[in-house]
Each structure stands twice: as structure tokens, then as C-alpha cells.
C-alpha positions in Angstrom: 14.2 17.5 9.3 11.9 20.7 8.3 8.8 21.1 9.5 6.9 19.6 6.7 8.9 16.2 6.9 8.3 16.9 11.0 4.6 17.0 10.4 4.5 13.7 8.5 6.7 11.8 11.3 4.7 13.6 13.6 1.0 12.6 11.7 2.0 8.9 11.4 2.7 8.9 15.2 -0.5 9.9 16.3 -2.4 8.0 13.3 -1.7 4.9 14.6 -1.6 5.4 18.3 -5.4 6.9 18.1 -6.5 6.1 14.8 -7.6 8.4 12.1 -10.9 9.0 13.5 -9.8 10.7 16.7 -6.4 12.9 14.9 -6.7 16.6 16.0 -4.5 19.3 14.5 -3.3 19.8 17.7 -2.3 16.5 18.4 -0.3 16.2 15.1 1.7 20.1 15.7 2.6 19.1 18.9 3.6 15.4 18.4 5.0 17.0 15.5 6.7 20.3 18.0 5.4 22.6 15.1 2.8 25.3 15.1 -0.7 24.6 14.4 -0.5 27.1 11.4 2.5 24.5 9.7 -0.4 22.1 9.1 -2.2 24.8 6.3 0.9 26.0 4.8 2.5 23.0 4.3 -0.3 20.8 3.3 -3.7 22.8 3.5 -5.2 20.9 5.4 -5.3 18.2 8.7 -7.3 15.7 6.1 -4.1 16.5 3.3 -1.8 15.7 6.2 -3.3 12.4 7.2 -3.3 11.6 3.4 0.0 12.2 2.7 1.0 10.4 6.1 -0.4 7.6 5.2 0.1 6.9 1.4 3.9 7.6 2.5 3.7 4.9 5.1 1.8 2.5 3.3 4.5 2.6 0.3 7.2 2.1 3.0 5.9 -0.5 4.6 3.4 -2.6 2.6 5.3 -1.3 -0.8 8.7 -2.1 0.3 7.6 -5.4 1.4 6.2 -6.5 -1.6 9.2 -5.1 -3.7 11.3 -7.0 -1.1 9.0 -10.4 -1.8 9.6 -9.8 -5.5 12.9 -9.1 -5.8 13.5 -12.5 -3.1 11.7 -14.4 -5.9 14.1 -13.3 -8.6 15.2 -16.4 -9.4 12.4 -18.6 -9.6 9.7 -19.0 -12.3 6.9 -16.1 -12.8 4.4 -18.5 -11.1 6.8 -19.4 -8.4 7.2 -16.2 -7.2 3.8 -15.4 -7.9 3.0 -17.8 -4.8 6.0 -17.1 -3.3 5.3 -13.3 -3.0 1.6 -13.7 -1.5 2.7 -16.4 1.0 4.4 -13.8 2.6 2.3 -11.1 2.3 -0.1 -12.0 5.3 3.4 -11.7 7.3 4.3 -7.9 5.6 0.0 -7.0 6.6 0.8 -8.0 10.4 4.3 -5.5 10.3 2.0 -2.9 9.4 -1.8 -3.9 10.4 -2.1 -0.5 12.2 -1.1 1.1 9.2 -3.3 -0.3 7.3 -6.1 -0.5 9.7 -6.0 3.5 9.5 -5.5 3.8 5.3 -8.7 1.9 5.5 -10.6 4.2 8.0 -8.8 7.2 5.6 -10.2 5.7 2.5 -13.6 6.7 3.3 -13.0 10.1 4.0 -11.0 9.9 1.2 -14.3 9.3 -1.0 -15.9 11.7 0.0 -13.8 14.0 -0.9 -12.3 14.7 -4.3 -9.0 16.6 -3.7 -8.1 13.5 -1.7 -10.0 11.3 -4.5 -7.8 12.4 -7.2 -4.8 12.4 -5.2 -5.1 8.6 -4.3 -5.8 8.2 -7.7 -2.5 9.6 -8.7 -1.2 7.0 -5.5 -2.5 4.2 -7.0 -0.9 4.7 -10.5 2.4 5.7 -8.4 1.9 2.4 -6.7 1.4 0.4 -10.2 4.6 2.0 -11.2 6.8 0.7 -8.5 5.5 -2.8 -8.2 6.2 -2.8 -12.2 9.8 -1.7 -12.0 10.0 -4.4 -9.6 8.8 -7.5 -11.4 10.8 -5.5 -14.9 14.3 -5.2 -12.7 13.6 -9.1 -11.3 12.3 -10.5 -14.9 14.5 -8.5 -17.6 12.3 -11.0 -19.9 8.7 -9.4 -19.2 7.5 -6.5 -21.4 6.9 -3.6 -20.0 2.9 -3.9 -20.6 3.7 -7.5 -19.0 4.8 -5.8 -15.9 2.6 -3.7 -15.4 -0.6 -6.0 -16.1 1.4 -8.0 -13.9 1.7 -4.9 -11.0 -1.9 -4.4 -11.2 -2.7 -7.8 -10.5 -0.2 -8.1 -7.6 -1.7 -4.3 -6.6 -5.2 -5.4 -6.4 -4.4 -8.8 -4.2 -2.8 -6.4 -1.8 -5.8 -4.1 -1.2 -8.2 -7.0 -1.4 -6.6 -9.3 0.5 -5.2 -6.3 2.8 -9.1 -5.9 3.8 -9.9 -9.8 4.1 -6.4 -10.1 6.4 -7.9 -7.2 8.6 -11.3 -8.8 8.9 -9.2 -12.3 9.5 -5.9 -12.3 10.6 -5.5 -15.6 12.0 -4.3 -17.2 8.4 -8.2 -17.9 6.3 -7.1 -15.7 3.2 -6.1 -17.9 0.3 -2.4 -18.3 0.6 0.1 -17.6 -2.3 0.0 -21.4 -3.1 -3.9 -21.1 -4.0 -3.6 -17.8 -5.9 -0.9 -19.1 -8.2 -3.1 -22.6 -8.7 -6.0 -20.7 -10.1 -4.0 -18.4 -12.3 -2.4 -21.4 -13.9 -5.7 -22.7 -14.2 -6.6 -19.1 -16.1 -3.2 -19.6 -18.1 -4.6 -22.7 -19.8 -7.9 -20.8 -21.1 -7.9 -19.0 -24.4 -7.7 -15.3 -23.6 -10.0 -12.9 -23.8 -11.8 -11.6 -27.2 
């Protein structure tokens, strides 16, 4: 690894042992075994650094999983794996509850700043993307504006339900089963406009 790949390892480390809150520089080059100075040139900053360290490990672990969920539910019906994919969700947020524990303390930082604002942004449009060739390589049938309506939906649960896990982690968010009832329940409205 270089030292910029050395400095992500080294961020995500500390990130979850201490929490974003409490990161130092310091802590992050020497976890890391790289000079304080490595943190500017490679990323400009410590708050770039615990950006990039998280967004990175938040696609691995929470994006993976929900590809991984998807692409399980290839063979059953849209709805199916609908429900199928946010019954195990609550068990891909406990794999990575520190991780996301931190992205949320990042997120505010994050707003207030807008270097970091536009970059998550450009994270969340990265995320659509992926959860959208997902669902397009696991239902050839789906459009790709399908997919990606479809990827925004399944984007949203995750951040919403993400935070409502956190706050309640012992199994009172609405399981997949519930989710997929009241979409069908949408599915027999008239659409909108």
C-alpha cells in the first residue's frame, strides 16, 4: 500500500475505535506510520481524510451488503426481494453499526461545510449508481430509469432506517415484510399527476 491508501486504513482504524469526534491528525499518521504532512498532500485536510474514510467504508460494508441482499434475491419477484432485502438489512447495520455510528457524527460536519457538502453529494449519486446496476444485473427486465427509481428508494430506506436502527437496535424498525406491504398497497393507487 502507499501512503494515501495507508492513511485511509489507518483513518478507519482510529474512526471507529474513538469516534469521529475525538480523531487527531496525529492519531490517524501514526496509526497510519505516515507523516503528519501525508494527511495535506494527499487529502488536504484531517476533515477530507475522515470523509473519504468513511464514504469508502460505508460502500464496503453497508453497500456491499445490500448489493449482496439484491443479487441473493435474484430470483424472486421485485416485491419479494423488495422484503427480502430489508429483512436483512437490520443484520448488514449491526456488521457495521460503528461505521455507521461515525458517518452519522461525520454528517454534520459534513453540513457544515461545503467542500465536504458537495463531495457527499457526488457520494450519494455514486451510491444510486451502484445499488442501480445491482437491481439492472439481478432484473435484466427493469429499465434503466426503473432501476434507478428503484436504487433511490432502496438508498433512502438505508439512511433512514440506518438512523432509526441506531436509535433502536433491538428489532422496532419496520421489517422488510412491512415495507414491501405498503408499497404494494402504493402499487394499487393511480400514480401521480
Amino acid at each position: 500500500m502507499g501512503n494515501r491508501e495507508d492513511l485511509l486504513a489507518g483513518a478507519r482504524r482510529v474512526i471507529i475505535e474513538h469516534g469521529v469526534a475525538n480523531v487527531t491528525a496525529r492519531d490517524i499518521a501514526w496509526e497510519a506510520g505516515v507523516s503528519l504532512a501525508a494527511i495535506g498532500y494527499h487529502f488536504g485536510s484531517k476533515e477530507q481524510l475522515v470523509t473519504e474514510a468513511l464514504l469508502d467504508t460505508l460502500g464496503t460494508g453497508i453497500g456491499d451488503g445490500m448489493g449482496s441482499a439484491i443479487r441473493e434475491a435474484k430470483d424472486l419477484a421485485l416485491l419479494d426481494g423488495f422484503a427480502a432485502l430489508w429483512n436483512r438489512i437490520p443484520a448488514v447495520f449491526a456488521e457495521n453499526r460503528e461505521t455507521l455510528l461515525a458517518s452519522m457524527e461525520n454528517a454534520v460536519r459534513m453540513m457544515r461545510d461545503p467542500v465536504a457538502l458537495t463531495r457527499m453529494q457526488d457520494a450519494i449519486e455514486e451510491g444510486y449508481r451502484g445499488v442501480a446496476e445491482d437491481l439492472a444485473e439481478t432484473h435484466p427486465d427493469l429499465s434503466p430509469e426503473q432501476a434507478l427509481a428503484l436504487a433511490k428508494l432502496d438508498f433512502v430506506l438505508s439512511q433512514g432506517l440506518g438512523v432509526l436502527w441506531l436509535l433502536s437496535p433491538d428489532g422496532r424498525i419496520p421489517d422488510g415484510d412491512t415495507l414491501a406491504a405498503a408499497v404494494a398497497v402504493l402499487h394499487d393507487e393511480p400514480g401521480p399527476g
